[in-house]
MMTF fields as JSON, N, C-alpha, C and O atoms, coordinates in Angstrom:
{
  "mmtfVersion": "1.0.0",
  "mmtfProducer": "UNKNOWN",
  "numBonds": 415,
  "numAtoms": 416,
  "numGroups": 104,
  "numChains": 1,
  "numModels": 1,
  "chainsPerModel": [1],
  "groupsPerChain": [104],
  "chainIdList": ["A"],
  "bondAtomList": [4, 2, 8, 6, 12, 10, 16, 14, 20, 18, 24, 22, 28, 26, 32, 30, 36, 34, 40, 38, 44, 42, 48, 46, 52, 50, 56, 54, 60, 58, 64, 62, 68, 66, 72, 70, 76, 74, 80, 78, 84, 82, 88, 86, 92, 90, 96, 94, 100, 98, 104, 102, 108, 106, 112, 110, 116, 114, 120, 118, 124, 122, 128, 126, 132, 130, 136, 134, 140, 138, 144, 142, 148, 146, 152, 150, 156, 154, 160, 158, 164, 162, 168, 166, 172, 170, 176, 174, 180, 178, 184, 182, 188, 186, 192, 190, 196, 194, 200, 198, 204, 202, 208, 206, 212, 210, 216, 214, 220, 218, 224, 222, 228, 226, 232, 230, 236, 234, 240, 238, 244, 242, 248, 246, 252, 250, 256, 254, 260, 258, 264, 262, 268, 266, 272, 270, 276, 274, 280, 278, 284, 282, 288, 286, 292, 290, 296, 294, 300, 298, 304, 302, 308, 306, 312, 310, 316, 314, 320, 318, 324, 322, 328, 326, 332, 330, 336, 334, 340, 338, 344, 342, 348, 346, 352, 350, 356, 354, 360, 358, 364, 362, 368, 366, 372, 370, 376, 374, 380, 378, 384, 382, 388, 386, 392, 390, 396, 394, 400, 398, 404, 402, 408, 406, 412, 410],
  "bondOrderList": [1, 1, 1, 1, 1, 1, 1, 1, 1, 1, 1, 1, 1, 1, 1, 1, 1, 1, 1, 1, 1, 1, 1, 1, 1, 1, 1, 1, 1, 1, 1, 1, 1, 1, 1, 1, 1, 1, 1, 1, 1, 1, 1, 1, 1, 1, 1, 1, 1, 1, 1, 1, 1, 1, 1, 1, 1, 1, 1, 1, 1, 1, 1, 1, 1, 1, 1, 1, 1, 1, 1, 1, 1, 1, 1, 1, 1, 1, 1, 1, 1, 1, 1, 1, 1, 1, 1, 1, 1, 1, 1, 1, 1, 1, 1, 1, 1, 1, 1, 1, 1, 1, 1],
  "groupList": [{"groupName": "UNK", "atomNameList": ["N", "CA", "C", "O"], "elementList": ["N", "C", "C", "O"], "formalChargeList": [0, 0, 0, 0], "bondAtomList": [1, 0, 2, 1, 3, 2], "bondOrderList": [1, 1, 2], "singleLetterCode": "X", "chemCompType": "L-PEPTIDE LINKING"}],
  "groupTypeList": [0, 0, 0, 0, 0, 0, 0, 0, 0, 0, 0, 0, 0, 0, 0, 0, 0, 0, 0, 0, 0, 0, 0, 0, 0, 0, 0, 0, 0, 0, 0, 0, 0, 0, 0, 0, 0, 0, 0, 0, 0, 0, 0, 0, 0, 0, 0, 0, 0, 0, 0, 0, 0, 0, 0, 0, 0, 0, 0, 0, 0, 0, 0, 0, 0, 0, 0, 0, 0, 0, 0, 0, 0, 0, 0, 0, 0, 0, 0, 0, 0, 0, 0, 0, 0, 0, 0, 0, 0, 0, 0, 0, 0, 0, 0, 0, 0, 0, 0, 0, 0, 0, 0, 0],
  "groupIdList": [1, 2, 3, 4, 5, 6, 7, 8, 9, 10, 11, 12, 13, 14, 15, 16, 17, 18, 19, 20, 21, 22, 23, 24, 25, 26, 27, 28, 29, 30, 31, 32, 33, 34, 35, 36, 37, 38, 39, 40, 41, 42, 43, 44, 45, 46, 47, 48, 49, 50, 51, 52, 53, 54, 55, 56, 57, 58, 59, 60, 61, 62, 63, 64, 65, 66, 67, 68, 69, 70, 71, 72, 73, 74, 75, 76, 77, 78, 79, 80, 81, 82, 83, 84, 85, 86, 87, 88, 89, 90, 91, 92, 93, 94, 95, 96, 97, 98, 99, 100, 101, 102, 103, 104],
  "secStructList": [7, 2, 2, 2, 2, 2, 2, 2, 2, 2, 2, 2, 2, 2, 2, 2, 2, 6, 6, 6, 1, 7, 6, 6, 2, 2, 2, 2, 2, 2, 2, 2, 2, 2, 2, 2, 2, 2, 2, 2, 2, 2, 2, 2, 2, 2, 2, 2, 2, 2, 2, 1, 1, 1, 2, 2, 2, 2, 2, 2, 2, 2, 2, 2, 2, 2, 2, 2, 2, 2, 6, 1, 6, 6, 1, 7, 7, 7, 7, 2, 2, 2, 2, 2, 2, 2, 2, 2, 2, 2, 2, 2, 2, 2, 2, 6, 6, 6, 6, 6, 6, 6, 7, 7],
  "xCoordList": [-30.837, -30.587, -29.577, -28.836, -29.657, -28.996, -27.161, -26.326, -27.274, -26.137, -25.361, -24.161, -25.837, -25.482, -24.951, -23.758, -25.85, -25.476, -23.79, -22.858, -23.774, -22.545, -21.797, -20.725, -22.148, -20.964, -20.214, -19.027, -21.063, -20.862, -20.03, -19.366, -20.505, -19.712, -18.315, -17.305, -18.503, -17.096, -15.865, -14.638, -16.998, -15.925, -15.074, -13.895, -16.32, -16.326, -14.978, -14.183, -14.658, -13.557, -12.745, -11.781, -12.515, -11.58, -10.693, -9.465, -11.533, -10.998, -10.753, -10.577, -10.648, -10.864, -9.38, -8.58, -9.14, -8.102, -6.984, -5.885, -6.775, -6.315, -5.71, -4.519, -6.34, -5.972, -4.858, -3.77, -5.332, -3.991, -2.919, -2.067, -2.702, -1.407, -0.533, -0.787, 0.776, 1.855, 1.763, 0.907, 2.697, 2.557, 3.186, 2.927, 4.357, 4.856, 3.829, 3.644, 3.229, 1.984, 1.043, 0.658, 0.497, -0.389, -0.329, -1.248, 0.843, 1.411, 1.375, 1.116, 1.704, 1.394, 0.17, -0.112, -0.814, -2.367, -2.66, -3.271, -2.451, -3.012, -2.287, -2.499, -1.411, -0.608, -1.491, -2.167, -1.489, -2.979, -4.016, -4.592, -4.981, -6.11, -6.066, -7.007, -5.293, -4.887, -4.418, -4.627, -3.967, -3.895, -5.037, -5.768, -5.904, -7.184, -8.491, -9.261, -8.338, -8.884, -8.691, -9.721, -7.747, -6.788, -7.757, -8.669, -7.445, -8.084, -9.212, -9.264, -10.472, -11.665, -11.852, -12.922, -10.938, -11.122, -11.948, -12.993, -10.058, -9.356, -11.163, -11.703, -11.508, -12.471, -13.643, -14.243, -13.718, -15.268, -14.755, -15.337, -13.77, -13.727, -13.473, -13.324, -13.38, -13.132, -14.579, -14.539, -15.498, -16.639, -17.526, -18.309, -17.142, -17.945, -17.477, -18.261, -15.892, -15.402, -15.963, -16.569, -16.082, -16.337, -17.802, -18.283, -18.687, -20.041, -20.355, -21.365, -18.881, -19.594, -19.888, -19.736, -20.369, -20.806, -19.216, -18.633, -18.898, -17.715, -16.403, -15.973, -15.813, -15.175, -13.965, -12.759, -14.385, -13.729, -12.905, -11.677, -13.409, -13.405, -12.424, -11.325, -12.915, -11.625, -10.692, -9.694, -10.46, -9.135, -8.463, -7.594, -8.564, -8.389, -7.244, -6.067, -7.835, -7.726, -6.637, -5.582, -6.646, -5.443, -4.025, -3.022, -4.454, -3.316, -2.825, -1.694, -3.4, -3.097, -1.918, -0.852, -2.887, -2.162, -0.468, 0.575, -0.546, 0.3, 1.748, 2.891, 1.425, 2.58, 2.672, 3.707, 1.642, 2.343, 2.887, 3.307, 3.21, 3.868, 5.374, 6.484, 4.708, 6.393, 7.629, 8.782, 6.334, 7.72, 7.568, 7.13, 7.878, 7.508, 8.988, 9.644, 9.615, 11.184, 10.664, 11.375, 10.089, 9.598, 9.82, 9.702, 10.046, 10.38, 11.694, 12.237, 12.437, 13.96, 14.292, 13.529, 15.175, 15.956, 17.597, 18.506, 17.346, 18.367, 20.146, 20.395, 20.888, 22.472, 22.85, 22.351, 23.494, 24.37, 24.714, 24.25, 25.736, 26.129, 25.018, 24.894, 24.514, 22.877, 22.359, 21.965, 22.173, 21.544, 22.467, 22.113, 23.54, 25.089, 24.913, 24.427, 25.124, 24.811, 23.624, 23.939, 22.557, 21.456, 21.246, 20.403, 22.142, 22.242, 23.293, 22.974, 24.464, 25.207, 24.632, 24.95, 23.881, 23.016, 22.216, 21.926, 21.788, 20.908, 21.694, 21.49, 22.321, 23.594, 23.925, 23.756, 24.389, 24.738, 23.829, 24.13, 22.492, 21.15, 21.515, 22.139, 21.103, 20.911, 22.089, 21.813, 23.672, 24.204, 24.271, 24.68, 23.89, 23.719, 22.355, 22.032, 21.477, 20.259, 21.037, 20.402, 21.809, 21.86, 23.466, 24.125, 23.945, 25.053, 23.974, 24.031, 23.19, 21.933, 21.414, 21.556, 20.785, 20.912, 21.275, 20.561, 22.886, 24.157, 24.138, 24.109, 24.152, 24.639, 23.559, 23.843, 21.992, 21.039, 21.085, 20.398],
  "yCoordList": [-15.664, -15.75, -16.855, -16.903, -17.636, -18.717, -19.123, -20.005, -17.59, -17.471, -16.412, -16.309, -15.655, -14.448, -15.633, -15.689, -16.496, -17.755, -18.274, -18.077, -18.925, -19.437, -18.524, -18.664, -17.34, -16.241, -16.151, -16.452, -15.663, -15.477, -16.47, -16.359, -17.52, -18.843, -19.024, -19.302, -18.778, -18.774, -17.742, -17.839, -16.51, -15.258, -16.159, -16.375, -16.47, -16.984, -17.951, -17.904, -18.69, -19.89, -19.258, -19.066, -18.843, -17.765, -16.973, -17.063, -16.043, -15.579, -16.126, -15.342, -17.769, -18.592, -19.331, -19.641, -19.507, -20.399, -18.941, -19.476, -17.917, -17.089, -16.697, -16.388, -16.646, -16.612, -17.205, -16.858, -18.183, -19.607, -19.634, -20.311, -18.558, -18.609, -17.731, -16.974, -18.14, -17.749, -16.177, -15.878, -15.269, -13.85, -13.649, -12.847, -15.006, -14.855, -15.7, -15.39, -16.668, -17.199, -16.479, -16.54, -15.676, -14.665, -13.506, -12.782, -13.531, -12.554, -12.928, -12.155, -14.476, -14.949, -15.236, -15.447, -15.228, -15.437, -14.069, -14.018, -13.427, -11.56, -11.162, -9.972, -11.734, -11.063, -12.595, -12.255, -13.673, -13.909, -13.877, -14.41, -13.331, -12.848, -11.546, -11.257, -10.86, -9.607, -10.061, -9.125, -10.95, -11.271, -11.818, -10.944, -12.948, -12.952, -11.771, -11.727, -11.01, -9.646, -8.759, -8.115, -8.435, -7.919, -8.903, -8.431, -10.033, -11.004, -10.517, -10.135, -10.523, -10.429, -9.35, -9.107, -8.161, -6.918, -6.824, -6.461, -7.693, -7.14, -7.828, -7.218, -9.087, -9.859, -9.22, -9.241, -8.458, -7.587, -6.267, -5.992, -5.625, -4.953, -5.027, -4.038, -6.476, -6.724, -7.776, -8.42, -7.749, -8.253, -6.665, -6.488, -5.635, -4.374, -4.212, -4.154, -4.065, -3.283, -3.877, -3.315, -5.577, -6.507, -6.12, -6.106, -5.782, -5.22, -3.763, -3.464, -3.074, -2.005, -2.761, -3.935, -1.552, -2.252, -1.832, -0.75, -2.773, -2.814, -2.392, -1.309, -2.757, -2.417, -3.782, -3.552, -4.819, -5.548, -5.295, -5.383, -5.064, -4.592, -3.489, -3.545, -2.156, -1.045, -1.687, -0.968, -2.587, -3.011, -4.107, -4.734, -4.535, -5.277, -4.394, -4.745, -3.12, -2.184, -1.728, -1.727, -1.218, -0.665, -1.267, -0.72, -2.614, -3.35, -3.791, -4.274, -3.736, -4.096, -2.855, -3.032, -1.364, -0.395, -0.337, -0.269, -0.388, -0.407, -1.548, -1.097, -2.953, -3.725, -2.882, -3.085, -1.982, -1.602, -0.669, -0.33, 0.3, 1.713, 0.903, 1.105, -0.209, -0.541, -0.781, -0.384, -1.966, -2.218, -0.776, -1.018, 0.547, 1.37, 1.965, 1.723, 2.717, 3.096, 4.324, 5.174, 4.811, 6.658, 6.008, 6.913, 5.029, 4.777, 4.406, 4.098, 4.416, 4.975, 5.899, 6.857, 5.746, 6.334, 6.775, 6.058, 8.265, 8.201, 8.431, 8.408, 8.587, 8.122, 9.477, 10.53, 9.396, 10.572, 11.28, 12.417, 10.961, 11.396, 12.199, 13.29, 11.276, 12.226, 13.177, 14.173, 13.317, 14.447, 15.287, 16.439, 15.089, 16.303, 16.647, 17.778, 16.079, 16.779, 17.649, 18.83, 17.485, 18.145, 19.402, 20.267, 19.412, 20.337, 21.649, 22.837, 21.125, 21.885, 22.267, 23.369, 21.475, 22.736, 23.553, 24.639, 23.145, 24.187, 25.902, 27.097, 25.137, 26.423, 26.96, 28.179, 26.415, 27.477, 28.584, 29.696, 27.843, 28.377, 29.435, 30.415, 29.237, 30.534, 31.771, 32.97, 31.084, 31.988, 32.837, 33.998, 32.262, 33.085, 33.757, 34.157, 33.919, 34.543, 35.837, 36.841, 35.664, 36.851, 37.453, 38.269, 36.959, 37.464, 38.982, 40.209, 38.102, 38.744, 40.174, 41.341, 39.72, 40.791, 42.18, 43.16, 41.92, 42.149, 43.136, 44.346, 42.675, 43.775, 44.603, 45.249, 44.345, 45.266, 46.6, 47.532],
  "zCoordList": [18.938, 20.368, 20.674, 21.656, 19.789, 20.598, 19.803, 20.003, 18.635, 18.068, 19.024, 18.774, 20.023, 20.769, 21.825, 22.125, 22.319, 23.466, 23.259, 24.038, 22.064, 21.789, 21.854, 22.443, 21.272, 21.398, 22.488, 22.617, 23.375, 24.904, 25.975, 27.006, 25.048, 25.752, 25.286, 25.932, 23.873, 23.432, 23.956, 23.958, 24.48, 25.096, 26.573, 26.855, 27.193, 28.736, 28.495, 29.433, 27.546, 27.617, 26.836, 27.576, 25.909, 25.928, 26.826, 26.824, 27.74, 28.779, 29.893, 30.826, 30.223, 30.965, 30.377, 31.259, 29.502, 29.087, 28.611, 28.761, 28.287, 28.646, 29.802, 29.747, 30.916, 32.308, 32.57, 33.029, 32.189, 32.3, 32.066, 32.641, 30.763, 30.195, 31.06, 31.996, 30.331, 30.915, 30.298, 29.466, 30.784, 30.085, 28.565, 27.669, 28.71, 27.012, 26.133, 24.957, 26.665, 25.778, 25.399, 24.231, 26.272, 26.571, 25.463, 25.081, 25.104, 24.079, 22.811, 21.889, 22.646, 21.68, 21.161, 19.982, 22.484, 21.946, 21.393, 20.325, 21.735, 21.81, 20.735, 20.503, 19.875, 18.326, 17.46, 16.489, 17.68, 16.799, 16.94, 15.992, 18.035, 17.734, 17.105, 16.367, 17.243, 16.49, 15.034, 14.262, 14.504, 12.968, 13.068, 12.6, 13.456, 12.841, 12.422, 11.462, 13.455, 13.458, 12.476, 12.278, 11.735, 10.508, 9.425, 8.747, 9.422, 8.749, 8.153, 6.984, 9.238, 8.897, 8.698, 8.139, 9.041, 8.711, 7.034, 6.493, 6.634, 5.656, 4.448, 3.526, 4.992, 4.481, 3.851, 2.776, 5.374, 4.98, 4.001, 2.952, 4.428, 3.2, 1.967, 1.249, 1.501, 0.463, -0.128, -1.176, 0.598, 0.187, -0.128, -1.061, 0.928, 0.062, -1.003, -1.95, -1.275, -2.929, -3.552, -4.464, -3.372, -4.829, -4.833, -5.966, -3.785, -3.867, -5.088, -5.724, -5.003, -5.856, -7.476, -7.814, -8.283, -9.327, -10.219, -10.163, -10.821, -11.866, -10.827, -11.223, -9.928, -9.285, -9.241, -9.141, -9.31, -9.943, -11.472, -11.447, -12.441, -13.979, -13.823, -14.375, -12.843, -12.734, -12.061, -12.13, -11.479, -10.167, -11.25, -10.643, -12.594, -13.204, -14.077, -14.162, -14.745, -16.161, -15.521, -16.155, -14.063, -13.477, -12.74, -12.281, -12.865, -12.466, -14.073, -14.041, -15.431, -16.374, -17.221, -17.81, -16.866, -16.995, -16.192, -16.844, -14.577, -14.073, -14.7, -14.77, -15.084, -15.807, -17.396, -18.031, -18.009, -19.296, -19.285, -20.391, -18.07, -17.532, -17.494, -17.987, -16.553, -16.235, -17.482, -17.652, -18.468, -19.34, -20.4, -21.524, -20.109, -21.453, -21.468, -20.455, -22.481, -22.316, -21.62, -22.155, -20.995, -20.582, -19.225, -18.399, -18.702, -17.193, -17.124, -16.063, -18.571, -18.606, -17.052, -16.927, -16.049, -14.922, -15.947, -16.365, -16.034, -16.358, -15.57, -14.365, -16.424, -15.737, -15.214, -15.61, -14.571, -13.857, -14.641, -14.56, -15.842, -17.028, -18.075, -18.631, -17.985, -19.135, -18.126, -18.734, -16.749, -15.873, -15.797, -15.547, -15.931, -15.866, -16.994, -17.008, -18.356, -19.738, -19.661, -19.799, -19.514, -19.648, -18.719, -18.956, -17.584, -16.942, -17.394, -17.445, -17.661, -18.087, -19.608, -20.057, -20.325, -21.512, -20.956, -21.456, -19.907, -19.678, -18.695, -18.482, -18.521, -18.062, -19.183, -19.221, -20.22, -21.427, -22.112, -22.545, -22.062, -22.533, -21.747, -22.154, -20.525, -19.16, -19.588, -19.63, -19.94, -19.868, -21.214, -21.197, -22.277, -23.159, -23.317, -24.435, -22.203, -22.164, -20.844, -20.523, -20.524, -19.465, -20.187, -19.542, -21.517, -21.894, -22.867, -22.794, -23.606, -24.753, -23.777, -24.144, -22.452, -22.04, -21.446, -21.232, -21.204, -21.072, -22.042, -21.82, -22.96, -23.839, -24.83, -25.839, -24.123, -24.879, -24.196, -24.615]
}
């Protein structure tokens, strides 16, 4: 009861010293109570994940996986040049598959 009290009081001067402000202050109060809010969001949901069981342990394995993807050569981007080569074989393939049937 007397944690609901303070609450209430704390709303009351809040919205009391709020009033007060100017409308660009006003704006500035209202984009950080809105980041504190985000805040505690972000808090509590991160006191359930760490609640599941081993959920820590998987959020560990997969950020460990994710840096050994990165350094692997299979995340090779390849060059303009190697995607033009590989294309134009594959045009030759094609055209000697519709020459083959051409002439059955």
């Amino acid at each position: 009861m007397a944690t609901e009290q303070k609450h209430s009081n704390y709303l009351s001067e809040a919205e009391s010293r709020l009033r007060k402000l100017s409308r660009e202050k006003l704006r500035v109060a209202v984009a950080i109570i809105a980041y504190l809010q985000k805040i505690e969001e972000n808090e509590a949901s991160e006191k359930i994940l760490l609640n599941i069981p081993d959920f820590a342990k998987y959020l560990r394995e997969i950020a460990q996986n994710e840096d050994k993807l990165e350094n692997t050569a299979s995340n090779h981007i390849a060059s303009d040049e190697e995607v033009w080569q590989a294309y134009l074989a594959v045009e030759k393939e094609w055209e000697e598959v519709f020459l083959k049937l051409a002439d059955s």
